[in-house]
N, C-alpha and C positions, 0 to 999 in steps of 0.2 A: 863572390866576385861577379862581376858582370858578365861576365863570359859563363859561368853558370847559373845564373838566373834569369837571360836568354836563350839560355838551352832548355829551361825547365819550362818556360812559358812556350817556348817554341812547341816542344811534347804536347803539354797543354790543348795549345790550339790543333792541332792536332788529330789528338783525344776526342775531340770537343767536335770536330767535323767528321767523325768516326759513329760519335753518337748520332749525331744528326742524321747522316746516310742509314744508320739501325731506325731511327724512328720513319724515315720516311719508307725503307722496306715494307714494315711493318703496321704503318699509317697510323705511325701514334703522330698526335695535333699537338699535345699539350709538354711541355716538357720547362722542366728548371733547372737552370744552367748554375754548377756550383758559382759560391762567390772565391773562390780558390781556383778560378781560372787564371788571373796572373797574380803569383805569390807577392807578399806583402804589397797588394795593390794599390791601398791609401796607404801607406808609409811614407815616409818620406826616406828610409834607406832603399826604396825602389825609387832611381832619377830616372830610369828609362822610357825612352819615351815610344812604350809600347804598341800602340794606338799608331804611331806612323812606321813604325819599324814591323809589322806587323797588319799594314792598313791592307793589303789587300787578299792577305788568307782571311779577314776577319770579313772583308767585303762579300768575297764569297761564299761564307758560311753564312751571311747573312742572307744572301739570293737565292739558297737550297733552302733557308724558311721561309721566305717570303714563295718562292713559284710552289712548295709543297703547300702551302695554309697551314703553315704549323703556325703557333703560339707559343713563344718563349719567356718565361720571370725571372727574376732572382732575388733570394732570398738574405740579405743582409742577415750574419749572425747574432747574439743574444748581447753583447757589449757597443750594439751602433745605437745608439739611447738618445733619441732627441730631448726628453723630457729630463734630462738630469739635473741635478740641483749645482754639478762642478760644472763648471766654464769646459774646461778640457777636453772632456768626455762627449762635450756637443761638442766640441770642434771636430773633434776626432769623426765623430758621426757623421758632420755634414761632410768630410769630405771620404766617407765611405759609401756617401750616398753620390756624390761625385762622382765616384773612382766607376759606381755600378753603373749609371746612367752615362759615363764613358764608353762601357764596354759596349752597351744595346746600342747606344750613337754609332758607335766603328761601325757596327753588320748596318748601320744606315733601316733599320728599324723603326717602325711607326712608334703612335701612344699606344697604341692596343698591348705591347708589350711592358710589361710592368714590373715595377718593384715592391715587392712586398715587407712592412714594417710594423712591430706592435708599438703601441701607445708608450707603454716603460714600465718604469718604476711606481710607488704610491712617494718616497720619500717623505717631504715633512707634512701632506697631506695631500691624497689625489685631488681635489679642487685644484692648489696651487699647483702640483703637477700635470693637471690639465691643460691648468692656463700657459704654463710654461711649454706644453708641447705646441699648442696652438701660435704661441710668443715665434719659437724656433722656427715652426713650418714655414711660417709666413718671409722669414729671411732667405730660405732656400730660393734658387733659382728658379726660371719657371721651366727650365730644362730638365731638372728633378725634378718640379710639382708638378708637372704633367705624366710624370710615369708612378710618381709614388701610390700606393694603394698599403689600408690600415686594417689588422683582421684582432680579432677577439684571442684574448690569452687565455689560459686555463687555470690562474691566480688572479689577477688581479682585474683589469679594465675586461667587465661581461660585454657583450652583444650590445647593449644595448646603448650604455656606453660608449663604444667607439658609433656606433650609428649616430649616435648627438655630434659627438667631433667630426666627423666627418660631412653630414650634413650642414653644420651650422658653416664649415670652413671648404665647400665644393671639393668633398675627396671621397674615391670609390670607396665601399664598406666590401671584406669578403669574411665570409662566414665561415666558420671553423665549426664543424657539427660535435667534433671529442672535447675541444678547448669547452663550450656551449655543454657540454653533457657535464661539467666539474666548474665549470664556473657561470652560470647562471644569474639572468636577471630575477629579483625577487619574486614579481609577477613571474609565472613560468609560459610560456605560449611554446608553441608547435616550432619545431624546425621551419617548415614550408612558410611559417610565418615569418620567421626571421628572414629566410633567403629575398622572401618577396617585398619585405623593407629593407633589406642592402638593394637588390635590383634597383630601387627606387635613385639609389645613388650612382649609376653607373650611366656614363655620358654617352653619345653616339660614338663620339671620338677612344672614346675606354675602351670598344669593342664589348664583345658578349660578355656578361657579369661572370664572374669567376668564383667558385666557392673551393672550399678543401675538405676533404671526407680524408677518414682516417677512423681506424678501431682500436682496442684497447688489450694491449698486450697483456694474456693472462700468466699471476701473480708478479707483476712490476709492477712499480706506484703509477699514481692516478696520472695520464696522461702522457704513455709510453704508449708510442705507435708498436703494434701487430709484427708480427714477422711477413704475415701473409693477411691478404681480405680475404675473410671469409663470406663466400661467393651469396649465399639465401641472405645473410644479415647486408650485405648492400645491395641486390635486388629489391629488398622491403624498403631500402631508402629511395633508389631509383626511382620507385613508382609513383612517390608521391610527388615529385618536378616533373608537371607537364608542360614544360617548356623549352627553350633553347638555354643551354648554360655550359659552359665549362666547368667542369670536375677534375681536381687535381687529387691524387690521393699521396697520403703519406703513408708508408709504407717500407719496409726493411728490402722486401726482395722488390722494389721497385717496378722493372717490367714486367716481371712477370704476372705480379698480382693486374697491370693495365692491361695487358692483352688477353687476360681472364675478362674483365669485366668489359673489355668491349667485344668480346666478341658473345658475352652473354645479355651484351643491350643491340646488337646488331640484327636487325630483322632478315628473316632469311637464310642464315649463315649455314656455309657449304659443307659436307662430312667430312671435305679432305682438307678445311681448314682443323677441324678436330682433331683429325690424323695425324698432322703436322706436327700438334701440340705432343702429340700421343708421342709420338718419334722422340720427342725434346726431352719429355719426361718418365719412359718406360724401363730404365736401368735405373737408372734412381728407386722408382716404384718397388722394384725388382727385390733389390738391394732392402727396401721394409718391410715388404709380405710378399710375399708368393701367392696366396690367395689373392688380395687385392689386383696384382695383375692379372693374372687370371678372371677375376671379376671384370677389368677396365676391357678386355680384351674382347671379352666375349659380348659385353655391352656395344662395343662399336661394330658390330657383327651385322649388327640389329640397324642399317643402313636409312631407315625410310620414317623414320620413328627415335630420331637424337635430340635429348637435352642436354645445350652444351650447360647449363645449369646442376644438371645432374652428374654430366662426365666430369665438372669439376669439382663437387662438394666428394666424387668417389675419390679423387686424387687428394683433395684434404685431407681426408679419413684415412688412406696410405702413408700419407709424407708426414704425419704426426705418430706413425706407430716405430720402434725402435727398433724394429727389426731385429734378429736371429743370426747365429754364426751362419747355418744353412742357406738362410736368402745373401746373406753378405755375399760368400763365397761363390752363390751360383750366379752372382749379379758379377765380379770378377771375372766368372769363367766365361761370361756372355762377352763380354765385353773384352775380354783375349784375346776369342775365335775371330772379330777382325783384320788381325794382323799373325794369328800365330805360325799359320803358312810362310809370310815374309821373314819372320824374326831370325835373327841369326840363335845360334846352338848356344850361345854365348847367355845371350838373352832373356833364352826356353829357361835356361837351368836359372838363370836372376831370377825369373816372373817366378816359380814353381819353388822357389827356397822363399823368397816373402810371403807365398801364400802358405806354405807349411807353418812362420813361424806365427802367422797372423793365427791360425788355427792353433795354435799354441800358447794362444796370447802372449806371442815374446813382442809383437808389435800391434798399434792399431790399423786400422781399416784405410786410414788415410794415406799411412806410408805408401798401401800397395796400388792404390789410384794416383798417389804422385807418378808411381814407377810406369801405370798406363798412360797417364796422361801425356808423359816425354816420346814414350811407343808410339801414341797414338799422332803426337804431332812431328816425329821421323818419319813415318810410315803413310803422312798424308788421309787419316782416318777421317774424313770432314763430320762424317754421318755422325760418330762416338762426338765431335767436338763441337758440331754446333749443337751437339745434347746441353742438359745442365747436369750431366752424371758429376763433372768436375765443380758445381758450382754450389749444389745444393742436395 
């Protein structure tokens, strides 16, 4: 109904000014806005016309990215195919490149903010499906061809590839380092080489060139993003871009892995920025080894003399080990002692029967962090809940 699908987008936008205020806490810059901000956007069973019903919550989510210098994309899904061989499926496409270049229009957003799309399909032969993406572009608006930007897939059109299409037809190139690790040009060249022929492509008006870093999730097939960045294996990339560039990463736990890595590319960085971290992630830790916190702990002891490179590859080494009933339970008990003063007698004997049958294994681990997590957010626990004990 209409009535709930402006309810749903309403949430939405929302949602969406919720992250934004997170990223500017935080001073994340870079961020991509799903393309499932207003449900079936390019459809045509969405008539609303969201963009003015809507215009000025979108206004000012636009002015919290513009006065913080954030950078916002998005990411068209895997069926927006310019290069297709059906009529349809390019209809459909150009107007979900529409519906996106809508959305960045509402927040009144420069070109620096961008859409990102792969080349396509191979179909009855990539030459024609070349030509055919190129045929397509050129009908798009210049409302869309000013924001679209074309990156390397991990099948089919390599690096080097889209840098021909892009070049030959004025369109930025971004470079995908895990797509580029599985699907390569025949000559094989350096990463640094590649970024520094997309740069080539990238206008004043585009803003700073944008690449995407991502790792390779181990035993899933080739080109399954990581759960997490592993903190030394993208320090060894960092180092070789000495330049100004946007890095977007892809990535399962999303923030968490950016505010690892920028606060291990940030010169200077303060102990009690680490701390902080330590706060967010020490009952989790808890909860997989007991040694390991123990380790984390005593290393940030060591006040004058911090690699946050090192506090995080220790926290790797933690959040990958399986943990023990022992640590499970002493990570619950930790995390009780904030509220069990308050709890009602009601509650003492709830918490104290799930943990018995946990120890029993008549349930899992999770049931009895649900049963905290409800405590913790009656009870007003901010410290437990702006943890990721509940998240991760």
């Amino acid at each position: 109904s209409i009535e709930r699908l402006t309810e749903l987008i309403k949430y939405n936008i929302n949602s969406l000014s919720n992250i934004v205020d997170y990223n500017i806490e935080n001073n994340i810059k870079l961020f991509r806005i799903s393309s499932d901000l207003i449900p079936f956007g390019s459809s045509e069973v969405n008539n609303i016309k969201w963009w003015e019903i809507f215009q000025k919550e979108l206004g000012y989510i636009g002015k919290k990215i513009k006065d913080s210098g954030m950078r916002v994309s998005m990411h068209p899904g895997q069926y927006t195919v310019l290069n297709s061989n059906k009529k349809e499926v390019v209809k459909r496409a150009a107007d979900d490149l529409i519906y996106h270049t809508r959305i960045l229009d509402s927040m009144e957003l420069n070109q620096e903010h961008k859409i990102v799309i792969h080349i396509g399909g191979a179909y009855d032969s990539k030459m024609l499906s070349t030509e055919r993406f190129v045929k397509n572009y050129k009908l798009l608006s210049e409302e869309v061809k000013k924001r679209l930007i074309i990156e390397n897939d991990d099948k089919i059109y390599n690096i080097e590839e889209v840098l021909n299409i892009g070049t030959d037809n004025n369109i930025p190139v971004v470079f995908d380092n895990l797509h580029n690790e599985f699907n390569a040009p025949e000559i094989r060249m350096s990463e640094i080489h590649w970024i520094n022929k997309c740069r080539d492509t990238w206008k004043k008006e585009d803003g700073i060139q944008k690449i995407h870093y991502s790792q390779q999730a181990e035993g899933k097939k080739a080109g399954s993003h990581s759960d997490f960045i592993v903190i030394n294996e993208f320090m060894n990339f960092y180092k070789i871009i000495n330049r100004d560039i946007d890095i977007m990463l892809e990535v399962k736990d999303k923030n968490l892995s950016c505010i690892k890595c920028m606060n291990c590319t940030v010169p200077n960085l303060k102990i009690s920025q680490l701390e902080a971290e330590w706060s967010k992630y020490k009952y989790t830790v808890l909860e997989k080894s007991h040694n390991k916190y123990n380790e984390i702990r005593e290393y940030l002891k060591n006040k004058n003399n911090i690699s946050a490179s090192i506090f995080y590859t220790l926290l790797e080494e933690a959040l990958k080990s399986e943990g023990n009933k022992g640590s499970q339970v002493n990570s619950l008990l930790h995390v009780w002692g904030y509220f069990k003063n308050s709890a009602s007698c009601k509650e003492k004997e709830s918490f104290f029967r799930d943990l018995e049958k946990f120890e029993a294994n008549q349930i899992g681990i999770s049931a009895v962090k649900k049963h905290l997590k409800k405590l913790s957010e009656k009870y007003g626990s901010q410290y437990i809940l702006n943890s990721y004990y509940f998240s991760i």
